[in-house]
C-alpha positions as CSV (number, residue, x, y, z in Angstrom):
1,X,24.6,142.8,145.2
2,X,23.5,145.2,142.4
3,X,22.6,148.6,143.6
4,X,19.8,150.9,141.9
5,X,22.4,152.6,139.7
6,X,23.9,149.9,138.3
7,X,20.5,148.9,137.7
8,X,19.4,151.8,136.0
9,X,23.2,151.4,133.7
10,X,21.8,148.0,132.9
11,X,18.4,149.8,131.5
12,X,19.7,152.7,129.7
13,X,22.7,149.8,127.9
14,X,19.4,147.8,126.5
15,X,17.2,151.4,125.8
16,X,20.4,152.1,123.6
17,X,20.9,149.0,122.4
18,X,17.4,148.6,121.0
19,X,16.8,151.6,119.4
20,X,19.9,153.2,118.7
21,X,20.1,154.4,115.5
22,X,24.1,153.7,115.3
23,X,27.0,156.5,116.1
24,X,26.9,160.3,115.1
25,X,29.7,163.2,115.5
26,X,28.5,166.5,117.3
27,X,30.2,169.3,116.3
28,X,29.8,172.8,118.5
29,X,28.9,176.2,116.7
30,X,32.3,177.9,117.2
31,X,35.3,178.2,115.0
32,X,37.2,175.7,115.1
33,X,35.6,173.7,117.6
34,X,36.8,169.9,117.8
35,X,34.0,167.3,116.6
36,X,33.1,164.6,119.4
37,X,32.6,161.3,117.6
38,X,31.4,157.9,118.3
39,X,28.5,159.2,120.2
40,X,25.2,156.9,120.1
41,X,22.2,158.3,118.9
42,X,18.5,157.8,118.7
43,X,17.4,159.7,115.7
44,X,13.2,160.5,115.9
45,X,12.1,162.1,112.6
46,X,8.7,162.9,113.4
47,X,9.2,165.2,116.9
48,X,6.0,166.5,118.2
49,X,6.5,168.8,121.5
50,X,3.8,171.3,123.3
51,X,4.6,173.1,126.3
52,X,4.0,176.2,128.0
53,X,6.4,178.1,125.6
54,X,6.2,176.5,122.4
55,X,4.7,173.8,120.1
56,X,6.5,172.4,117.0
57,X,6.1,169.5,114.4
58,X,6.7,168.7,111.2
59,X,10.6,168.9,109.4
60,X,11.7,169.1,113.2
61,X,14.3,165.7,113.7
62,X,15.3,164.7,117.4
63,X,18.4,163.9,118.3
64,X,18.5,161.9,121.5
65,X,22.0,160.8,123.5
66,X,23.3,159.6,126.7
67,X,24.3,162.8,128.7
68,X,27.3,161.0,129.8
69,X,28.6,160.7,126.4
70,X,28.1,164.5,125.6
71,X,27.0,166.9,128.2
72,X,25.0,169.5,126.4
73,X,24.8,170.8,122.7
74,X,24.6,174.5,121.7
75,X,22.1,176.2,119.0
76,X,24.1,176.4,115.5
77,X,26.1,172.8,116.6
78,X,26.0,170.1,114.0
79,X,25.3,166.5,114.3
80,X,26.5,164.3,111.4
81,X,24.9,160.7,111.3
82,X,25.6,158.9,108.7
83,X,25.6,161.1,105.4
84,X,23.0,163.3,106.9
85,X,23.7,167.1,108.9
86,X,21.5,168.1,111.5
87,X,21.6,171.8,112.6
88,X,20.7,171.8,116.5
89,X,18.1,174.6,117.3
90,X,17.4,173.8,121.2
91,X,17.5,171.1,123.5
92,X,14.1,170.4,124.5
93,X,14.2,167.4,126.9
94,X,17.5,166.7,129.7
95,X,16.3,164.3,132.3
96,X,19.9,163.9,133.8
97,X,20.6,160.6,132.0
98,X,19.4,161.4,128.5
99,X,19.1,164.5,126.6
100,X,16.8,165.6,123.0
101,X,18.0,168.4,120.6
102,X,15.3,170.0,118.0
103,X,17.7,170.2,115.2
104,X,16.6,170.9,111.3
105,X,18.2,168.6,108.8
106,X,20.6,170.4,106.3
107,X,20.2,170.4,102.8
């Protein structure tokens, strides 16, 4: 018998499966800090966000991942996907299973 979390596995394996954008590296901001690779990522590069504190759009990319993979990112970390850097400015969205970082794409 399959129980709700194996269930909800099942769901987030085809979520990531169908719009995964293929593996990135996460890097943290401190010296020296070892890069965590082979992480899947769903890159968004129009992220619109209102809340309470703050509204953005525009150049902002989001970088989207399965919490299990990597448990939380820190401002000034870098994602590499691909040939492209993205420089994480906050994590706006953690639901426990998946997490979205605002990051700004360096030039």
């Amino acid at each position: 018998m399959v129980g709700f979390a194996d269930a909800l596995d099942a769901m987030d394996d085809a979520i990531e499966a169908s719009l995964g954008d293929g593996c990135a590296s996460y890097q943290g901001p401190e010296h020296g800090a070892v890069p965590v690779c082979g992480i899947e990522v769903m890159v968004d590069h129009a992220l619109a966000q209102a809340g309470a504190g703050a509204m953005f759009q525009g150049n902002v990319v989001g970088i989207t991942w399965r919490k299990r993979y990597l448990a939380s990112v820190d401002k000034g970390g870098i994602w590499q996907h691909g040939r492209r850097r993205f420089i994480v400015e906050a994590t706006v969205a953690d639901d426990g299973d998946w997490i979205t970082a605002a990051c700004m794409e360096a030039k």
